[in-house]
C-alpha positions in Angstrom: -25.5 -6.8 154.6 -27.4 -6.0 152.1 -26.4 -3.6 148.9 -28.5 -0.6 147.6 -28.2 1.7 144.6 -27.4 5.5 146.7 -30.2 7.8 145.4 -29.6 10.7 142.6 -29.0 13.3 145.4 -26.9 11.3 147.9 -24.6 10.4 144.7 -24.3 14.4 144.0 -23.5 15.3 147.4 -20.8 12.7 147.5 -19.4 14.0 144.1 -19.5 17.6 145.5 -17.8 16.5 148.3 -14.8 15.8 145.7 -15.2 18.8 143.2 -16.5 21.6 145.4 -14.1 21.7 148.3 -15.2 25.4 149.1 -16.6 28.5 147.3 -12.9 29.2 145.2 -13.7 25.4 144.0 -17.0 27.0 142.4 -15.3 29.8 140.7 -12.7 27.5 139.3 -15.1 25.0 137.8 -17.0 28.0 136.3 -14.4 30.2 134.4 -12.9 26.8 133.5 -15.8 26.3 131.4 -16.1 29.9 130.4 -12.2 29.4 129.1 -13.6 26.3 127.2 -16.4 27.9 125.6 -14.1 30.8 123.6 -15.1 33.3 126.0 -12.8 36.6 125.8 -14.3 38.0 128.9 -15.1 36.7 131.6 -16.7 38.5 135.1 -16.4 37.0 138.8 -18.9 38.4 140.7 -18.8 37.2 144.8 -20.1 38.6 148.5 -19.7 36.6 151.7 -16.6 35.4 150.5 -18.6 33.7 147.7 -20.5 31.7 150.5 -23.7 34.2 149.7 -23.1 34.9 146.2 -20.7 33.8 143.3 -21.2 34.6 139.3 -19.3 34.3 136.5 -20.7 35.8 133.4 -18.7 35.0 129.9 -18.9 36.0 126.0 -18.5 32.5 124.4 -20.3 30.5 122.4 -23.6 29.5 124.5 -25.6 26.8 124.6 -28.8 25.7 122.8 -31.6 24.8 124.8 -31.3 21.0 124.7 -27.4 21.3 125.8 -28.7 23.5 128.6 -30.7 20.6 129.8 -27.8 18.0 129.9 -25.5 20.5 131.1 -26.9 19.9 134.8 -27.2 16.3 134.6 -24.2 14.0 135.9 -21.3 13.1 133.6 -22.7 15.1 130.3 -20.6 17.1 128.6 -19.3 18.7 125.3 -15.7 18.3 125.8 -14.0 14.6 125.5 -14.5 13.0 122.2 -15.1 9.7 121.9 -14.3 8.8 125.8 -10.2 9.2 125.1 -9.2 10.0 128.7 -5.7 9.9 127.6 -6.1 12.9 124.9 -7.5 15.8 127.3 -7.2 19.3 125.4 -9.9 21.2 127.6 -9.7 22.6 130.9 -13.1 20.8 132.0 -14.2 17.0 130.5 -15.8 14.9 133.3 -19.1 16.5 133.3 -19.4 17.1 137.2 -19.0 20.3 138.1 -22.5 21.5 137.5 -24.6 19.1 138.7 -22.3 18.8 141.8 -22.7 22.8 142.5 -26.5 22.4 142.2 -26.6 19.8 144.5 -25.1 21.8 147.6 -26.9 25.6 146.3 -28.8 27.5 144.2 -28.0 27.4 141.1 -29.0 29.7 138.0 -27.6 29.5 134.4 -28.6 32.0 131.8 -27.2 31.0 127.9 -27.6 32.0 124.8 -26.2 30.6 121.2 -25.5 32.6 118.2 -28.0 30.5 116.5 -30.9 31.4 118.6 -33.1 34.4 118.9 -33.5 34.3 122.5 -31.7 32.5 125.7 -32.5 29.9 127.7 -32.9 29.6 131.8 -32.6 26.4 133.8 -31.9 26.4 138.1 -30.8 23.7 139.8 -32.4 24.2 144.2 -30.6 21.4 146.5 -30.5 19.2 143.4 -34.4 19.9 142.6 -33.9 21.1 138.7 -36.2 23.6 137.3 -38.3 23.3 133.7 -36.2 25.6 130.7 -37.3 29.2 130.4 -37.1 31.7 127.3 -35.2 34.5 129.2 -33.2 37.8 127.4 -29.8 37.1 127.2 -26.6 38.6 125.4 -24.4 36.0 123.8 -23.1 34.0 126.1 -23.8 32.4 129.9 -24.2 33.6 133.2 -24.4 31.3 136.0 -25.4 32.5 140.0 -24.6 30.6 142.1 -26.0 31.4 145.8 -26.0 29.8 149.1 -23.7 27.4 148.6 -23.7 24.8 151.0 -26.8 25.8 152.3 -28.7 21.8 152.0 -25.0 20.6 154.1 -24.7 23.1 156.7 -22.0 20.4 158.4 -19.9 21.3 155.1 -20.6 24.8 155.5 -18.7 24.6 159.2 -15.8 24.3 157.6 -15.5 27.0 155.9 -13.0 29.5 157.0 -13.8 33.5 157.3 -14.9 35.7 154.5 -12.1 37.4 154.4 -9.8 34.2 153.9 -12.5 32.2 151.1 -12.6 35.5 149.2 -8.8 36.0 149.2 -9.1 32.3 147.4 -11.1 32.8 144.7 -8.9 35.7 144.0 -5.8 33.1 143.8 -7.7 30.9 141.4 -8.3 33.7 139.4 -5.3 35.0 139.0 -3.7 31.3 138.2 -6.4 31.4 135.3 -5.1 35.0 134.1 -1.7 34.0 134.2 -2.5 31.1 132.0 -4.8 32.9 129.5 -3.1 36.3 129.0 -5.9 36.6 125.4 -8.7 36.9 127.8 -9.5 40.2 129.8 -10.9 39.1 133.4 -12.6 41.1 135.7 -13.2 40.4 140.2 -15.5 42.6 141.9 -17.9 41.8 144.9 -18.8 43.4 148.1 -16.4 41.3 149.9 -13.0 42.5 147.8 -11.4 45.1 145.9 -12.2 45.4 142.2 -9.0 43.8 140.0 -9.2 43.9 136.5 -6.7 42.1 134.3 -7.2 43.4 130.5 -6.3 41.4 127.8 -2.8 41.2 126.4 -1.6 40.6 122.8 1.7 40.4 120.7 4.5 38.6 122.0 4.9 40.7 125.0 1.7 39.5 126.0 2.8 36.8 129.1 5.2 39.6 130.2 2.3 42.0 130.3 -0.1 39.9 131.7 2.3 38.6 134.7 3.1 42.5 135.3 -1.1 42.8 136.8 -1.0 39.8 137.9 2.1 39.4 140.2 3.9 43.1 139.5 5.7 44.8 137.2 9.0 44.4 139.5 8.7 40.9 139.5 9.4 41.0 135.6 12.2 43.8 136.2 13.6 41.4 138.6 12.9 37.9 136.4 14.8 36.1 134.4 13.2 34.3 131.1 12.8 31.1 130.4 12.6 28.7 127.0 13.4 25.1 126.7 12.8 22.6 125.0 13.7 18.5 125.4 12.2 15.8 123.5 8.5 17.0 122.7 8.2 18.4 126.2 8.5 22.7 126.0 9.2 24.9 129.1 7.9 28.7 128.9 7.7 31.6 131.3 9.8 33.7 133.9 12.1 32.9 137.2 12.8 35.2 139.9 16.3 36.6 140.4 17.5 34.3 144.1 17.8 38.1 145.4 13.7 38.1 144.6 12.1 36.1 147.0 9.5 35.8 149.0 8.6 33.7 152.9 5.9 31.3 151.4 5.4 29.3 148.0 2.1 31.4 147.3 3.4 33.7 144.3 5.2 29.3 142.6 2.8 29.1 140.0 2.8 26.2 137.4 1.2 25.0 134.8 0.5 22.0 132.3 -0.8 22.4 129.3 -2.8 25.6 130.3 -3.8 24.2 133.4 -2.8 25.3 137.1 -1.4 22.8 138.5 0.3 22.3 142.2 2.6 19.0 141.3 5.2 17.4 143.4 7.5 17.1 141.2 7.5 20.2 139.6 7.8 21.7 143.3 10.8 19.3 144.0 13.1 20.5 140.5 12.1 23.9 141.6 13.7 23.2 145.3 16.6 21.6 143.3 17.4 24.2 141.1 17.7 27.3 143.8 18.9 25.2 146.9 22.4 26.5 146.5 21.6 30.2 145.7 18.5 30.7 148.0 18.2 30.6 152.2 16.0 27.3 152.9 13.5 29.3 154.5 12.7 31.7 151.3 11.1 31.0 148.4 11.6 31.9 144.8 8.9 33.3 142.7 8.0 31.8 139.1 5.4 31.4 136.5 6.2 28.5 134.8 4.3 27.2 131.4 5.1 23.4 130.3 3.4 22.1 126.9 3.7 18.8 126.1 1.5 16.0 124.3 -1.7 15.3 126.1 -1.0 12.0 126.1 2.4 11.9 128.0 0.4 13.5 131.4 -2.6 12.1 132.8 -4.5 15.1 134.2 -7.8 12.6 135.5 -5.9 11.9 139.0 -8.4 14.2 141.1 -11.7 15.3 140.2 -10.1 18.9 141.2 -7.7 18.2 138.4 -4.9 19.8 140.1 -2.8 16.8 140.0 -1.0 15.3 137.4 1.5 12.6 136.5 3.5 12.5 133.7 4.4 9.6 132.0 8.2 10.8 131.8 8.6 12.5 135.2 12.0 12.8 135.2 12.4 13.7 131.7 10.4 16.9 132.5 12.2 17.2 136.1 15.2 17.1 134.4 13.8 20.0 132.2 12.7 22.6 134.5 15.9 22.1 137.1 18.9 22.1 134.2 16.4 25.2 132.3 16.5 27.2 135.7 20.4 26.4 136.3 21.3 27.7 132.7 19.3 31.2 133.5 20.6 31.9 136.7 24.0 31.0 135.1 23.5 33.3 132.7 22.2 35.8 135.0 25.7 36.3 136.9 26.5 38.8 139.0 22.2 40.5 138.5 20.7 41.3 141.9 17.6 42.3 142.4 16.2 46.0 141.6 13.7 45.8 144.7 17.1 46.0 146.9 17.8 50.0 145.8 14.4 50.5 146.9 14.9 48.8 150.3 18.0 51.0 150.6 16.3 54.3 150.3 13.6 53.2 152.4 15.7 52.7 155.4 17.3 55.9 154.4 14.7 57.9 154.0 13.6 56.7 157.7 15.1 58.4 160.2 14.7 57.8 164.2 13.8 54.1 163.7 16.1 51.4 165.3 18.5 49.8 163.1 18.2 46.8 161.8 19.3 43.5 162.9 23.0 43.2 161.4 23.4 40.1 158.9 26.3 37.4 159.3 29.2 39.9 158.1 28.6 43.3 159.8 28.0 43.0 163.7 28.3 45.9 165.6 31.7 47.5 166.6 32.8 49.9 169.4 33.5 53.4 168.8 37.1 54.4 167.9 39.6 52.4 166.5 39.8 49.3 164.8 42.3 46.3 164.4 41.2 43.5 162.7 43.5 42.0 163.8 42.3 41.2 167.0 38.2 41.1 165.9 35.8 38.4 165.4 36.4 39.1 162.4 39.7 37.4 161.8 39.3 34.1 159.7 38.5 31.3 162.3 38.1 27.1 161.1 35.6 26.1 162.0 35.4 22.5 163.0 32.9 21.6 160.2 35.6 23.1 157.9 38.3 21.3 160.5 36.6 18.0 159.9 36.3 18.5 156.1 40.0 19.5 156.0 40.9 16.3 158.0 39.3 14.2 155.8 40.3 16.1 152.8 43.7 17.7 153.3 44.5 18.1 149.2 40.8 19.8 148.5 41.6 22.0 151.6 44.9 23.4 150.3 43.3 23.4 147.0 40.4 25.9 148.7 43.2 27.8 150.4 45.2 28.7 146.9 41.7 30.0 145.9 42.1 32.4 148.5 44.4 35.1 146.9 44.2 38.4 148.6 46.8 40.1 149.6 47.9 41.2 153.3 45.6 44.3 154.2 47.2 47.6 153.2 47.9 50.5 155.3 45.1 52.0 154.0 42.2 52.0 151.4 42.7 55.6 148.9 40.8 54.5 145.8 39.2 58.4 146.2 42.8 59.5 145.4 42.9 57.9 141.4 40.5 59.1 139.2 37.9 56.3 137.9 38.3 55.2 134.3 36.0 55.7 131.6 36.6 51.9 130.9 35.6 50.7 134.6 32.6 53.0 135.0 31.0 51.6 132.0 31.1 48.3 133.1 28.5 46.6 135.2 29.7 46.7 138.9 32.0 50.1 137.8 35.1 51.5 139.6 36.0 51.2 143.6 36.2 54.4 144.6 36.4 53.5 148.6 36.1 51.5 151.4 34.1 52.4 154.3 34.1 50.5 157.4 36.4 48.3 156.6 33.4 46.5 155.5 31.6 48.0 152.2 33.7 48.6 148.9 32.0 51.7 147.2 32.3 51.6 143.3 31.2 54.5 140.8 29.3 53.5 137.2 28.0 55.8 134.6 24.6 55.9 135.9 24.7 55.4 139.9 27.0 54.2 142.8 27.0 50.2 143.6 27.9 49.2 147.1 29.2 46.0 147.8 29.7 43.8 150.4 33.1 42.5 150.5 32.5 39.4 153.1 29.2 38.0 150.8 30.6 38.6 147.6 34.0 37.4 148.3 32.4 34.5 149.7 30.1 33.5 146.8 33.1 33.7 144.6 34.8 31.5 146.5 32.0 28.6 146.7 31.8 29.0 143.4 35.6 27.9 142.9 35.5 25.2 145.3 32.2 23.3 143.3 34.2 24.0 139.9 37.1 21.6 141.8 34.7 19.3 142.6 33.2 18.5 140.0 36.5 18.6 138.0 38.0 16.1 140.0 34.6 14.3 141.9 34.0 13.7 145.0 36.5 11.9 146.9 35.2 8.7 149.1 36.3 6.7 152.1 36.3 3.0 152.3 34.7 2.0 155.5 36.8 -0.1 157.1 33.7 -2.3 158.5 30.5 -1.9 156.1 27.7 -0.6 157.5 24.5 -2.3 157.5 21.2 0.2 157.4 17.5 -1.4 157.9 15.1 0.0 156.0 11.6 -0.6 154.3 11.2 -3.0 151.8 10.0 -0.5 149.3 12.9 2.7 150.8 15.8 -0.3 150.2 14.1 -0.8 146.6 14.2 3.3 146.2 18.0 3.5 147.1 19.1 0.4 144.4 17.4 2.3 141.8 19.7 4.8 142.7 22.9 3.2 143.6 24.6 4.8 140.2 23.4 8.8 141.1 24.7 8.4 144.6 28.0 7.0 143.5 28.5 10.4 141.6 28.5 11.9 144.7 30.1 9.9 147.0 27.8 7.3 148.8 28.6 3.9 147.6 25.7 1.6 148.9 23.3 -2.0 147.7 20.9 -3.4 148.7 21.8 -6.3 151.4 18.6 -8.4 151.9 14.9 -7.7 151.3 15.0 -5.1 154.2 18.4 -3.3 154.4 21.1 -1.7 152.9 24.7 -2.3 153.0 27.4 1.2 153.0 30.6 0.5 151.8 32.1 3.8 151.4 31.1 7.8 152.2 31.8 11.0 151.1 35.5 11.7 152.6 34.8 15.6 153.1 32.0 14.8 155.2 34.3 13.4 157.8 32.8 11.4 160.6 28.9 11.6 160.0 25.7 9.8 161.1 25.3 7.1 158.2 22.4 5.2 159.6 20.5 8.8 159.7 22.0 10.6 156.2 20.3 6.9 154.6 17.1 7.2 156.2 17.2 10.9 155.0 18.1 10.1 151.3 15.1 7.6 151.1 12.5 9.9 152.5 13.9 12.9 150.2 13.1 10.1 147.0 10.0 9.1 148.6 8.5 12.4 149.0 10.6 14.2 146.2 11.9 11.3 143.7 15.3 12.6 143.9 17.7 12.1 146.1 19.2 15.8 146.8 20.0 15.4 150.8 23.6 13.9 149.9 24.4 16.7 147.6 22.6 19.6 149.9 25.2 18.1 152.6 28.2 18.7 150.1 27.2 22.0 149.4 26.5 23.0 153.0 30.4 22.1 153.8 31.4 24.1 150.6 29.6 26.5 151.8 31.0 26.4 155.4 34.3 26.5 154.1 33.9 29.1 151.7 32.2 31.3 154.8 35.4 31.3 156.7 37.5 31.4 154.4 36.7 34.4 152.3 37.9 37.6 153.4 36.6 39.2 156.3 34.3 42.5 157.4 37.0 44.9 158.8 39.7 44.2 156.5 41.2 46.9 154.3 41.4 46.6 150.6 44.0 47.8 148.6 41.9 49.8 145.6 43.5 47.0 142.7 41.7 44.5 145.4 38.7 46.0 145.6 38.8 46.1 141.6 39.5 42.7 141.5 37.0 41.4 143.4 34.2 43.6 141.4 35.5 42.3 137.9 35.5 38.6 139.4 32.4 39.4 140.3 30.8 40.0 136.8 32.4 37.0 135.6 30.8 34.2 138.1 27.9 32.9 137.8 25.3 33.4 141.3 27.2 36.5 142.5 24.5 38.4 143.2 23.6 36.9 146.0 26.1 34.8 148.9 25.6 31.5 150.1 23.0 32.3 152.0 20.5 33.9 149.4 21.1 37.9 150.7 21.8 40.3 148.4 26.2 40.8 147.8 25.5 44.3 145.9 23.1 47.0 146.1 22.9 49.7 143.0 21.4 53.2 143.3 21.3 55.1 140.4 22.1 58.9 140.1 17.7 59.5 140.2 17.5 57.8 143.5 20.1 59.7 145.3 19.0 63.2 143.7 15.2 61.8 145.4 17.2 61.2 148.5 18.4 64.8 148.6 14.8 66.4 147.6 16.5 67.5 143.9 13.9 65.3 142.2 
């Protein structure tokens, strides 16, 4: 076989195939450079989903008229100095993007320097480049970009509707807003809805800027972020667990100023809300990490939106013990967006109810004993198992469990709320209704509080204070048990032998191809050990952490603390009821239960006079 140098065009095509993966590739590449060049404006034009049309105009520097020249041809550009890959301070540097977009469209690029008196025009049709024309031009560059894909129609297949490739673009710019809150960009077309995101300044500006961007009740309902370890600074704002949302759309990241979509990144997130958040929700952040150029390689992809850091877990460790510490701190806070839920299902009237959660099922007319309900405390047999294995940690959880027998009745009404009580955060139980729903007056509003979920929460969050006070007990296996693995899964799980001690599982490696389990976690009780293995080695294959051990702890924690807090339909003596709101206040996560919902809802004294048509 013979070998042959491809041709100019046939080498473009190929790169385009890399770079521009679709029209919201184009815009990228485009304000990326318009970033670079200083701009503090920068307008997206688009129609057909930017498959007809796409320009980006800017205010930056320019360029002269030989830079215009170079700027279409392959690997040119203005941005790394002195070929140091490894010291990458720009958005753009491999000197693709241009020639790669006017090798699949029509390209047009208008600039103009300072320097000069007049701009310069250069196109670039199916790779066929144009001579430089004098043209009249403000300060600045536009570039048009139209019919893109037109010389590939195959490629152009592949494109999905209008509708869906202009929604894109409108993702990658709002990931570049988010990232440069100093620069006022502006999306029209006649395929979308105009947005305009005006520049921010002072040192509100990120809040300000994430307010257009994502809403300002994701701020209201966000919890702020600064850390710092070892050269390696984390920035921005982290959604309250009661805040979330049913995809990872609104997770954005970045490095350095760049958008980035990173494994690892997406694996501490996961970490850090797994015990405060349902598995199948989401949590929405804008996270900024700065660190030296050198310590992440950002020339993985020619899309440049994946990195590797040469410290992954130091910057792993970062973001998940950063995100821990804030929703710590953030206690008993549950999102604002839940008072509006509330009235809105108020306000509605005629509508079927909604489907009951995990503590209030619907009940028969008339009377109640709790007594003789579903809703009297049952063991389960995950907590039956856990309890077998573990009988001291399950009289341990059972102590933790101190509420009194149910009174006769519930007359908080009857005693007049202290001043003291209102003012603090949850306020003063003033009544239980349903058997289910502790009402509690503040200063400014009522709160309303699910007794089951809070009770619940606060009980989980007793049982993982005892065991990480006194570890996790383990269980010798009478007769080790050999698991075969992949060479390279057996070499994951030696490397860590030490972090899966911590938590229970005592394993090494027992031959090129398997591993050897010589003692388990004793509250797990009788469990699959051949599949929990295979598990932990995928998780630190696809993750680099091994969380599926602890998830599993938590998950019987959680089970116990489900049936073992008190129940829907039990009455609450009013110094109960008090109780559990000032407990409440003072442990971290209680704003939401186990299971991510909401354990409180607040509506102030405005909301209810809207309710009532007084405001």
């Amino acid at each position: 076989m013979k070998i042959r140098q491809l041709s100019e065009g046939a080498v473009n095509r190929i790169a385009a195939g890399e770079v521009i993966e679709r029209p919201a590739s184009v815009v990228k590449e485009l304000v990326e450079n318009a970033i670079d060049a200083g701009a503090s404006r920068v307008e997206v034009v688009t129609a057909g989903g930017g498959k007809s049309l796409i320009r980006v105009t800017d205010d930056g520097e320019g360029m002269q008229r030989d830079d215009l020249a170079l700027a279409v041809e392959r690997h040119c550009t203005s941005k790394l100095s002195e070929d140091d890959l490894f010291d990458i301070r720009t958005l753009g540097f491999r000197g693709e993007a241009l020639p790669s977009i006017g090798s699949v469209s029509r390209l047009s690029i208008a600039s103009r320097h300072a320097v000069e008196d007049h701009g310069w025009q250069i196109t670039v049709d199916g790779g066929a480049k144009s001579a430089l024309q004098p043209v009249a031009q403000t300060k600045g560059t536009r570039i048009e970009v139209r019919d893109l894909f037109f010389s590939t129609p195959a490629r152009l297949k592949f494109l999905k509707s209008d509708r869906a490739e202009a929604a894109a673009i409108t993702d990658v710019v709002k990931r570049l807003a988010l990232a440069h809150p100093d620069i006022r960009f502006q999306l029209s077309g006649a395929d979308r809805q105009a947005s305009d995101f005006p520049a921010a300044a002072g040192s509100g500006a990120l809040e300000a800027r994430i307010a257009q961007v994502l809403g300002g009740s994701f701020v209201e309902n966000a919890m702020r972020l600064s850390a710092e370890r070892e050269g390696v600074r984390l920035e921005g704002l982290a959604g309250l667990p009661t805040f979330h949302r049913a995809n990872s759309l609104s997770q954005f990241f970045f490095v350095n100023g760049r958008p980035v979509r990173d494994k690892l990144l997406l694996s501490a997130l996961r970490g850090a809300y797994a015990d405060v958040l349902a598995r199948d929700r989401h949590p929405v952040v804008v996270l900024f990490i700065d660190l030296d150029p050198r310590q992440v390689d950002v020339n993985v992809h020619p899309t440049k939106a994946d990195v590797r850091f040469r410290d992954g877990q130091l910057v792993r460790g970062l973001v998940v013990g950063a995100l821990k510490q804030a929703l710590t701190e953030a206690g008993h806070r549950s999102s604002t967006s839940n008072a509006a839920s509330a009235i809105d299902i108020l306000a509605r009237s005629g509508e079927a109810p909604r489907q009951p959660s995990h503590a209030t099922q619907s009940r028969p007319s008339g009377s109640y004993d709790w007594r003789a309900s579903a809703y009297r405390p049952q063991v389960s047999s995950a907590v039956g198992v856990a309890e077998a294995a573990a009988p001291a940690f399950a009289e341990e959880q059972h102590a933790l469990l101190d509420i009194a027998a149910p009174s006769a009745d519930a007359r908080a009404h009857e005693a007049a709320p202290g001043d003291d009580l209102q003012r603090l955060p949850l306020g003063a139980a003033r009544a239980q209704v349903h058997e289910t729903y502790i009402i509690a007056q503040t200063d400014k509003g009522i709160v309303i509080v699910d007794q089951h979920a809070a009770h619940e929460r606060l009980v989980y969050e007793r049982l993982k204070e005892a065991l990480a006070a006194k570890g996790v007990s383990r269980q010798i296996l009478l007769i080790p048990e050999v698991v075969e693995l992949a060479e390279d899964d057996v070499a994951r799980l030696g490397e860590r032998a030490d972090e899966l001690e911590a938590v229970g599982l005592v394993l090494e490696p027992f031959g090129p191809g398997a591993i050897v389990v010589r003692e388990v976690p004793s509250l797990l009780g009788d469990i699959d050990i051949q599949g929990l293995v295979t598990d932990l080695a995928d998780d630190i294959a696809e993750w680099d952490s091994a969380t599926r051990l602890r998830e599993r702890l938590d998950h019987v924690a959680a089970t116990m603390a489900c049936h073992g807090s008190v129940r829907a339909g039990r009455r609450l003596r009013p110094q109960e009821m008090n109780a559990l709101l000032r407990d409440m206040e003072a442990t971290p996560h209680s704003g939401q239960c186990n299971h991510g919902r909401p354990t409180w809802i607040e509506l102030k004294l405005s909301d209810i006079e809207r309710l009532f048509g007084r405001k």
